[in-house]
C-alpha positions as CSV (number, residue, x, y, z in Angstrom):
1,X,-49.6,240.4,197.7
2,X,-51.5,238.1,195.3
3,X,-53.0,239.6,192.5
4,X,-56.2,237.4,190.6
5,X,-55.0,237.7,186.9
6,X,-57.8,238.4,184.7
7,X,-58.5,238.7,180.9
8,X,-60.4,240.8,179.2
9,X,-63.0,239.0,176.4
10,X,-60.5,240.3,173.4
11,X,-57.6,239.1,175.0
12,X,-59.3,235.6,176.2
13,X,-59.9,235.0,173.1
14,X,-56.5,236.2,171.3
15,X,-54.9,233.2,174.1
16,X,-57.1,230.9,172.8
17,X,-55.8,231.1,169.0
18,X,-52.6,231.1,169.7
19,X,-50.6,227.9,169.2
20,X,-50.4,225.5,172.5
21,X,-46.0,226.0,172.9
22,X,-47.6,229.7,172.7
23,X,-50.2,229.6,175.2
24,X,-48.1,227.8,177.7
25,X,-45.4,230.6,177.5
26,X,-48.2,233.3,177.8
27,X,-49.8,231.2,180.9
28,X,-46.2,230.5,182.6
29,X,-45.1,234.4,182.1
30,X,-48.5,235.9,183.6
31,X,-48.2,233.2,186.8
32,X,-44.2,234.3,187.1
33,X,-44.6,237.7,186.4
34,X,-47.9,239.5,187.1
35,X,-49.2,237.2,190.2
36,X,-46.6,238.9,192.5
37,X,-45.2,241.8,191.0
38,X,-47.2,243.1,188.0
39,X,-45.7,246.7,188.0
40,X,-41.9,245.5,188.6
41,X,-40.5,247.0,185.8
42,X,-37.7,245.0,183.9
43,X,-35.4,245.7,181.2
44,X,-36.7,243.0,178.9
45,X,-39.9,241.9,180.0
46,X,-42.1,244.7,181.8
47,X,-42.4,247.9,180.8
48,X,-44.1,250.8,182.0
49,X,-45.8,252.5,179.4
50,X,-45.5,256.3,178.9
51,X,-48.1,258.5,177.2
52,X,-51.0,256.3,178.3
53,X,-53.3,256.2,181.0
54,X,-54.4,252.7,179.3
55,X,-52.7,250.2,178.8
56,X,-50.6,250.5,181.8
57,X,-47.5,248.2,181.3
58,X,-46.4,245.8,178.9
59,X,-45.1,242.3,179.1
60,X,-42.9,240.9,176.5
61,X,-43.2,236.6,176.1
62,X,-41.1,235.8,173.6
63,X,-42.8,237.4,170.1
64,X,-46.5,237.9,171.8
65,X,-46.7,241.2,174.0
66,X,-49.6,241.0,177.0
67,X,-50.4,244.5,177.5
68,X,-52.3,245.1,181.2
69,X,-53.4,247.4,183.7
70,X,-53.0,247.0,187.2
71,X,-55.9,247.9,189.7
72,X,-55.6,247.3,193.5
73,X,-56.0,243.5,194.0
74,X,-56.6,242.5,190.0
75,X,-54.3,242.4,186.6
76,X,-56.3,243.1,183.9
77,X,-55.3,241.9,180.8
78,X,-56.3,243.9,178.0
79,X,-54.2,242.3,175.0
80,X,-52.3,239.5,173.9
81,X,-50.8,240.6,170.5
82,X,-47.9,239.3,168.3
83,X,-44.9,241.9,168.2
84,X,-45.8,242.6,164.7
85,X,-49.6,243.5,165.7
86,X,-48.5,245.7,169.5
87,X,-48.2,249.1,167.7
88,X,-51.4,248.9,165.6
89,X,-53.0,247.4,168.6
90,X,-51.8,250.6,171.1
91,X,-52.5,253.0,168.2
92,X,-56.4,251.8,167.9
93,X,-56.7,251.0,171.4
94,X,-54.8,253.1,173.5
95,X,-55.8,255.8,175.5
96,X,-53.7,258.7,175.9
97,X,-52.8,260.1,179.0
98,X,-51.1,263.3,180.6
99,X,-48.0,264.2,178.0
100,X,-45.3,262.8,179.6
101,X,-46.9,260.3,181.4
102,X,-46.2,258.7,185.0
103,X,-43.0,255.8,184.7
């Protein structure tokens, strides 16, 4: 199945500062990894994440981490963050699910 990848206004506009050898690597990983297969989990580049009902998953590109959620037919970006931003970025935007979480 083909999912349509789509990014939320934040993230849009977090691509769009990045640095062009950046955005390519962001544009590349979401074609190769989240067009197909967005909740494969990997050991390196998806993860599922735990504790949260949103963001669903995490991709990893290098030093910029893509966090999505996955709905029937879409990805939906939420965030693309440097490495050093992710945790302050989950901590003010993520939404905590059931303890434990599902993953």
């Amino acid at each position: 199945m083909r999912y349509e990848v789509v990014l939320a206004p934040e993230a849009a506009r977090s691509y769009r500062s990045l640095p062009a050898y950046r955005r390519a690597e962001v544009r590349d990983a979401l074609e190769r990894h989240l067009r197909h297969e967005p909740t494969r989990v990997s050991k390196s580049r998806i993860k599922r994440l735990r504790g949260l009902s949103q963001p669903q998953y995490r991709l990893r590109v290098g030093e910029v981490r893509v966090f999505y959620d996955v709905t029937r037919q879409a990805v939906e970006v939420l965030a693309i963050v440097t490495k050093a931003e992710a945790a302050g970025w989950l901590a003010e935007h993520g939404t905590p699910g059931a303890p434990g979480g599902a993953g």
